[in-house]
N, C-alpha and C positions, 0 to 999 in steps of 0.2 A: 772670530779668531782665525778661522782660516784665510779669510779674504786679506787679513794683515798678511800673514804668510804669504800670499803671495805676492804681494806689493813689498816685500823686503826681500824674498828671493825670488826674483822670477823665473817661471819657465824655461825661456830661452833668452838669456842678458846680451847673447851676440849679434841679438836680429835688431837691423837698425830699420828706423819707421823709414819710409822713401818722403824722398823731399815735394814740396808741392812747384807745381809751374809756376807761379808766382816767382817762387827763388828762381828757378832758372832763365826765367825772363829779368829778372833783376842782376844776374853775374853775366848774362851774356851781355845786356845793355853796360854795366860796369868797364866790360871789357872792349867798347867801341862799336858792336854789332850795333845796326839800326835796322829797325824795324820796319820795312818796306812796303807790305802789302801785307792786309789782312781782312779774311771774307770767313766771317762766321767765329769759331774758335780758332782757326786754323791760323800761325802768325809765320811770319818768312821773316827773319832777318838775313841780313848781309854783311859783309866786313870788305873795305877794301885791300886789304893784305891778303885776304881767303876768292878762292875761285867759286868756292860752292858759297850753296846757301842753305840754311838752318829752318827747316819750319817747327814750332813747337804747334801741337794740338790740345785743344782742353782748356777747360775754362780756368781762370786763376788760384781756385782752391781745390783743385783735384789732386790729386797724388800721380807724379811722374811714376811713366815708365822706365822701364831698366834703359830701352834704347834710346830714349828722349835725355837720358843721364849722358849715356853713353856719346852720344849725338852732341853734346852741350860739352864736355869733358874735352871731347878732339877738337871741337872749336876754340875752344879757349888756349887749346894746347898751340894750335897752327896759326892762332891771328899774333901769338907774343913775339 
């Protein structure tokens, strides 16, 4: 009984799960970045519209961090 309880109200209904790098390597590729060099997990995209360059870290089913959101968020925003 209780374990339904809590799957119909939960705890905290405002915490959102973080996305995994997989997604972020798939909106950044969406959005024209390519993928330039990559040694390990570590991936560098580039854009030619954009002066910098984006590395994500992490293997494809890990859960992004806040600044790899952050990091992919202003890319997206400065390559349109």
């Amino acid at each position: 009984m209780l374990t339904f309880l809590l799957f119909k109200f939960p705890l905290f209904p405002s915490v959102e799960l973080p996305r995994k790098i997989r997604q972020l390597v798939r909106d950044l590729e969406k959005a024209g970045w390519v993928l330039t060099h990559q040694k390990g997990s570590h991936r560098k995209f580039e854009h030619a519209k954009v002066r910098y360059a984006i590395t994500i870290s992490g293997n494809l089913g890990d859960d992004a961090h806040h600044y790899q959101e952050r990091d992919v968020k202003k890319g997206l925003r400065d390559a349109q």
